[in-house]
Legacy VTK file of the C-alpha trace (Angstrom):
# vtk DataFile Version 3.0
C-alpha trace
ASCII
DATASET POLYDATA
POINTS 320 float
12.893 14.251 42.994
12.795 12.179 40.039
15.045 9.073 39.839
15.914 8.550 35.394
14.025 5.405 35.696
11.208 7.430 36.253
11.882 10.311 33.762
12.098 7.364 31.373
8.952 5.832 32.012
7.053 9.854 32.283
8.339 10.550 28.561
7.243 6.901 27.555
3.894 7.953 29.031
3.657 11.160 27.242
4.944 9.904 24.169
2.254 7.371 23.722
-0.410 10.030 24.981
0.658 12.415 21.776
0.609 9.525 19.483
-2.747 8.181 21.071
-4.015 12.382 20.538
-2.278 12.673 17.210
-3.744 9.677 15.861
-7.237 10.632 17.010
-7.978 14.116 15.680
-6.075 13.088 12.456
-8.359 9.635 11.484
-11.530 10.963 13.322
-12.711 11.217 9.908
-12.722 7.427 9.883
-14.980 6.839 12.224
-18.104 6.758 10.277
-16.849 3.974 8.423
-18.374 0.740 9.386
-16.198 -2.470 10.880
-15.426 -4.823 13.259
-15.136 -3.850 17.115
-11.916 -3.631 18.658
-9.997 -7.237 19.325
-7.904 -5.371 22.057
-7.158 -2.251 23.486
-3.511 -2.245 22.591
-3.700 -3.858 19.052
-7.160 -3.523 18.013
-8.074 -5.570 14.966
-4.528 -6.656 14.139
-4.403 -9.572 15.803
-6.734 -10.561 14.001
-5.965 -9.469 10.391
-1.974 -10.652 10.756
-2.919 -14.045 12.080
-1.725 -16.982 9.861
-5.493 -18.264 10.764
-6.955 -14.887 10.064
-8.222 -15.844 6.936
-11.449 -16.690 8.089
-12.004 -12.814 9.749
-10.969 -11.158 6.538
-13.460 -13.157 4.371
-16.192 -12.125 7.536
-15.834 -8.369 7.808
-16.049 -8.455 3.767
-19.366 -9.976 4.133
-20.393 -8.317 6.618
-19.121 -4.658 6.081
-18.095 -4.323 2.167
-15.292 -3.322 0.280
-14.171 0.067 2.451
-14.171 -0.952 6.229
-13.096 0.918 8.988
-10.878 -1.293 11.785
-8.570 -0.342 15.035
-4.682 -0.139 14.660
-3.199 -0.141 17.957
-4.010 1.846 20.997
-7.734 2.120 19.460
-6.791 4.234 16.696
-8.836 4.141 13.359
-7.308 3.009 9.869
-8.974 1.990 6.560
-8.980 -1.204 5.304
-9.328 -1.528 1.293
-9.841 -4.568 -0.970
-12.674 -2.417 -3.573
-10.841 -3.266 -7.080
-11.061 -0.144 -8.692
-9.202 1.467 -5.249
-6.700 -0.957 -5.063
-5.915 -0.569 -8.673
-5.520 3.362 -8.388
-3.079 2.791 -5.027
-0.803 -0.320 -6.550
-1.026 0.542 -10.344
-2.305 3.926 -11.755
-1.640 6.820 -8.583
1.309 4.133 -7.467
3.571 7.165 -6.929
0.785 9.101 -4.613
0.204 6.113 -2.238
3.698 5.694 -1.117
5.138 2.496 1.115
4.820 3.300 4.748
8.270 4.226 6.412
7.853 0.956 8.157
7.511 -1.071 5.324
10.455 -0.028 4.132
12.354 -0.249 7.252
11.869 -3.596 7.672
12.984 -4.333 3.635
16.114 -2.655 4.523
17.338 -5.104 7.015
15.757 -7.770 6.169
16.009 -7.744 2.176
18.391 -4.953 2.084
18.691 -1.119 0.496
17.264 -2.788 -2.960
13.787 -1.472 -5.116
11.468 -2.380 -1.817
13.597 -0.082 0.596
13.587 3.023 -1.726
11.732 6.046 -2.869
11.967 9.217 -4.576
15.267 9.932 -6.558
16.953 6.533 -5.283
14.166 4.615 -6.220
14.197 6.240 -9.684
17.869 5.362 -10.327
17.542 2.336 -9.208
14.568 1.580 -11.678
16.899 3.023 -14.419
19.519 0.678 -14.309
17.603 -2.137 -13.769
14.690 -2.118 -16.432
16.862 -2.737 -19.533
18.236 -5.854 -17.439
14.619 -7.153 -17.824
14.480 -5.903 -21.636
13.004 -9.162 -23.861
16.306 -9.789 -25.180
17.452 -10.537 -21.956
14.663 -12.598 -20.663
14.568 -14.464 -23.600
18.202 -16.023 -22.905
17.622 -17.073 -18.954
16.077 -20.372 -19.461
16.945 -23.691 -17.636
15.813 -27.047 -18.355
13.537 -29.088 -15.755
12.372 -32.810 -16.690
11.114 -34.979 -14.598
10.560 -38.740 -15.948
8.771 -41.099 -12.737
6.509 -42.915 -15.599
3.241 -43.178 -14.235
4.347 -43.006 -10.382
2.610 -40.246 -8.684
4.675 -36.920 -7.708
4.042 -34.076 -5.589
4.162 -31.427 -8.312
4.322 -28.482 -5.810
7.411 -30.068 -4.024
9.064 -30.312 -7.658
7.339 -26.669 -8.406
9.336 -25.348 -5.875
11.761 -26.543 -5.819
12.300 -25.721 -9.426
11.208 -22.083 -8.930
14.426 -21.310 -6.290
16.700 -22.742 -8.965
15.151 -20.351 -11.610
15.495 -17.540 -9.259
19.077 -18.708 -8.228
20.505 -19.763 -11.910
18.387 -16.392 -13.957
18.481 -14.120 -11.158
22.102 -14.517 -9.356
23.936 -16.912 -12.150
24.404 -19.462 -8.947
22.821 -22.871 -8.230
21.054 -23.766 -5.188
19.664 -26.714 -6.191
20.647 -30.073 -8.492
16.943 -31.187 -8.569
17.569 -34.324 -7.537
15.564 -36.226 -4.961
18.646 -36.951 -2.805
19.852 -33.360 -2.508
20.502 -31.963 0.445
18.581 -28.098 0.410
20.956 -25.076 0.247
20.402 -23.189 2.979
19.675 -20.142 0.888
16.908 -21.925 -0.483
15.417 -23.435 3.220
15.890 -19.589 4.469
14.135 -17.643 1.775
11.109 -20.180 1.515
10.680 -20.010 5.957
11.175 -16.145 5.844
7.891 -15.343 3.633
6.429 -18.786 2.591
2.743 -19.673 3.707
2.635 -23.500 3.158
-0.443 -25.021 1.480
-1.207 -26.788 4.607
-2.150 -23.075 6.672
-4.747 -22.557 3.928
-6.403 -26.118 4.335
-7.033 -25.307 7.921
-4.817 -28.189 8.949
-3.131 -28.459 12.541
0.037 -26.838 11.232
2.587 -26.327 13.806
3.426 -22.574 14.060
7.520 -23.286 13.201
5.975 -23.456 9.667
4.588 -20.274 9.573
6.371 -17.386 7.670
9.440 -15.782 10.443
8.387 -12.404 9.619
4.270 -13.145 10.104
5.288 -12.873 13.796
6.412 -9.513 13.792
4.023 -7.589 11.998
3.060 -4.863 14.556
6.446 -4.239 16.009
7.428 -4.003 12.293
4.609 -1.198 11.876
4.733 0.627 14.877
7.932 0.083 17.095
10.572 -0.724 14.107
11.145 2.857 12.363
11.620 4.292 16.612
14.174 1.575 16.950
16.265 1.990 14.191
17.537 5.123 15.626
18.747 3.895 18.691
22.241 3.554 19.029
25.267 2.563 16.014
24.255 -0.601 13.788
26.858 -2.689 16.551
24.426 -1.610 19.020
21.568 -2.811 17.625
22.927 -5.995 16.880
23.753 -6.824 20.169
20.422 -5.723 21.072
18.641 -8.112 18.718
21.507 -10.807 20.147
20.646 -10.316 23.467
16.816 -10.017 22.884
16.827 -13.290 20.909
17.753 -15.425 23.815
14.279 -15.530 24.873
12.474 -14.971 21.627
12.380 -18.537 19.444
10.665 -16.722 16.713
13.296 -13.825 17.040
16.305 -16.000 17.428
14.885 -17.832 13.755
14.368 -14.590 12.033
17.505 -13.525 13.045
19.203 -16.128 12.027
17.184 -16.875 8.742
18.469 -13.095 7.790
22.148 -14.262 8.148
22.297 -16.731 6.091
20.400 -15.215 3.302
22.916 -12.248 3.599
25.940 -14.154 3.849
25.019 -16.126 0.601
24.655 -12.888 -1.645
27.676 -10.871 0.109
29.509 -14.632 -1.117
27.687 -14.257 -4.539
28.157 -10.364 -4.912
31.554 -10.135 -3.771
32.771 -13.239 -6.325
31.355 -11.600 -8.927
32.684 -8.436 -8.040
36.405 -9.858 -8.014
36.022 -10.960 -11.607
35.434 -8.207 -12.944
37.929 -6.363 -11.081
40.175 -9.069 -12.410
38.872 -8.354 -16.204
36.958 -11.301 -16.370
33.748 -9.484 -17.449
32.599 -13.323 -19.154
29.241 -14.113 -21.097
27.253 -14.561 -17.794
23.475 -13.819 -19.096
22.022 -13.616 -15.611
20.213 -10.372 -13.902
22.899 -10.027 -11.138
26.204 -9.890 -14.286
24.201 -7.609 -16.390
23.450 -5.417 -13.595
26.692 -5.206 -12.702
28.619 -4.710 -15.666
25.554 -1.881 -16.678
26.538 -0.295 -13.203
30.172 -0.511 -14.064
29.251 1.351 -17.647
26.833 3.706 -16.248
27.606 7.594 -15.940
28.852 8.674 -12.616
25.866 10.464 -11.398
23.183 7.143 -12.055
25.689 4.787 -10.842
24.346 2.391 -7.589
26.838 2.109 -4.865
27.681 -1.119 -4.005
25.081 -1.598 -0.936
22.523 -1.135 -3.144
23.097 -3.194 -5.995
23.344 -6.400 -3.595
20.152 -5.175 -2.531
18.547 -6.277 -5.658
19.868 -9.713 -4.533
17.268 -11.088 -1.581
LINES 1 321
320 0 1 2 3 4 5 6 7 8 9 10 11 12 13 14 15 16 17 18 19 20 21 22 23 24 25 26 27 28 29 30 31 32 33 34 35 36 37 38 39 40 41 42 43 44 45 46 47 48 49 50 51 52 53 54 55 56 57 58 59 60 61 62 63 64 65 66 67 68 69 70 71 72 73 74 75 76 77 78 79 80 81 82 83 84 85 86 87 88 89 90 91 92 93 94 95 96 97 98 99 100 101 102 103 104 105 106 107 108 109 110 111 112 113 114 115 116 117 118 119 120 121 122 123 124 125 126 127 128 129 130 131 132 133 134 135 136 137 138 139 140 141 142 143 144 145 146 147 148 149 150 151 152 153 154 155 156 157 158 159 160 161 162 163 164 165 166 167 168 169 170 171 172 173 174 175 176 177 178 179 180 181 182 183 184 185 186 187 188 189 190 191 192 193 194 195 196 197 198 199 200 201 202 203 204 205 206 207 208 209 210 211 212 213 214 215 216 217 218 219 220 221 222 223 224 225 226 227 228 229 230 231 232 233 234 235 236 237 238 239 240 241 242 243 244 245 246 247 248 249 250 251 252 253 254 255 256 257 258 259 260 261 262 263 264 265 266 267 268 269 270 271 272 273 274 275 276 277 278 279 280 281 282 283 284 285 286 287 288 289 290 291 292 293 294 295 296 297 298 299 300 301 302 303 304 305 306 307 308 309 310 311 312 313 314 315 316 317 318 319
């Protein structure tokens, strides 16, 4: 008789055997494709191509095979890679609407970023696009300006430190109407600013082929295939609570989980902080002069007609 450990590990077994079957018959088509061999049986080639030293490998099989290659996604199955221009500029720019986002990619958006542009499609993609473009009208854009001078005389400066720098307090003063940053050399960094830049940023250092420690690598660069194959099965596990403790319990012996976990608080705490102030003054009348993307978005939402009106989870997920 079967114990439930080992129903458990029979529908595991079969599960993987459909999507092993599935995935055959339906990219068999891709197999006349040249490319690489397999780098493993269980990721293929992704190891290689999501490797913060991959660059090397995707500069080799574009030598080697062209500008339409054939690689392995996991368990062996086939999947196209694309960098031909005229391709990529159909799937980003012209057919943008017939080569949708993966249900992964946004997954991941929506916890990480949250339910903003990058986590939407269809009909809540389209409202969301509605409110938001006349926020980025020229009349607009042409009022977010701050003012960045440096004066060191003829001292040398590392200009991409200042850059930066600089950049996050553009985002932060345009973008949310809220200061991360004095730009000062004695300021301490906001931890908005230290979390954004360690969730996504590549330092210059990776690309010189320099012995960068991996702690310096982008926090979500570790995940990438359990963000595109085991994410969008375990979002539907259990209440939000649940998975939370999960991802508690699962990041006491996962460094790099236990830092992307924690790099995803504090970016969410600081624009719930942001949001929710905001939100209080105009429920207090205070609608004010601010000229930043986050107060004109709001007080457009606040204007809007019923039916094209974000709810509030949404328009904080324009924030990150």
């Amino acid at each position: 008789m079967f114990t439930l450990t080992a129903s458990f590990v029979a529908i595991a077994i079969l599960y993987l055997v459909w999507r092993c079957t599935r995935n055959h018959f339906a990219t068999r088509d891709l197999a006349n494709l040249p490319g690489p061999p397999s780098g493993s049986f269980l990721k293929g080639n992704f190891g290689q191509l999501y490797n913060i030293y991959g660059f090397d490998f995707h500069m080799k099989i574009a030598e080697q095979f062209g500008r339409v290659i054939g690689i392995y996604g996991p368990f062996n199955t086939r999947q196209l890679y694309i960098f031909d221009p005229k391709a990529v500029h159909h799937i980003l720019v012209k057919d943008q609407y017939v080569f949708e986002e993966t249900t992964a990619f946004l997954t991941s958006n929506s916890i990480v970023f949250g339910d903003g542009l990058l986590a939407s499609l269809g009909e809540r993609h389209r409202k969301q696009r509605k409110l938001l473009n006349p926020v980025f009208s020229i009349a607009h854009i042409r009022n977010m300006a701050i003012k960045l001078k440096i004066d060191r005389g003829e001292e040398e400066i590392d200009i991409l430190y200042w850059m930066t720098r600089a950049a996050l307090e553009m985002i932060g003063q345009c973008g949310l109407g809220y200061s991360f940053d004095t730009l000062t050399e004695d300021t301490v960094p906001h931890p908005f600013s230290k979390a954004a830049k360690d969730l996504v940023w590549v330092t210059l250092d990776c690309f010189r082929k320099l012995d960068v420690n991996r702690q310096y690598s982008p926090a979500l660069f570790h995940f990438e295939f359990e963000r595109e194959f085991l994410l969008t099965t375990l979002v539907k596990i259990g209440s939000p609570q649940f998975r939370k403790w999960a991802v508690d319990v699962l990041a006491l012996g996962s460094k790099n989980l236990r830092r992307l976990r924690d790099l995803v608080w504090v970016m969410d705490d600081t624009t719930t902080k942001i949001f929710q102030e905001k939100k209080s003054a105009l429920a207090r009348g205070e609608k004010g002069q601010g000229k930043d993307i986050l107060s004109i978005l709001m007080r457009a939402n606040l204007e809007a007609a019923e039916e094209d009106r974000l709810p509030d989870i949404e328009v904080q997920g324009q924030l990150s």
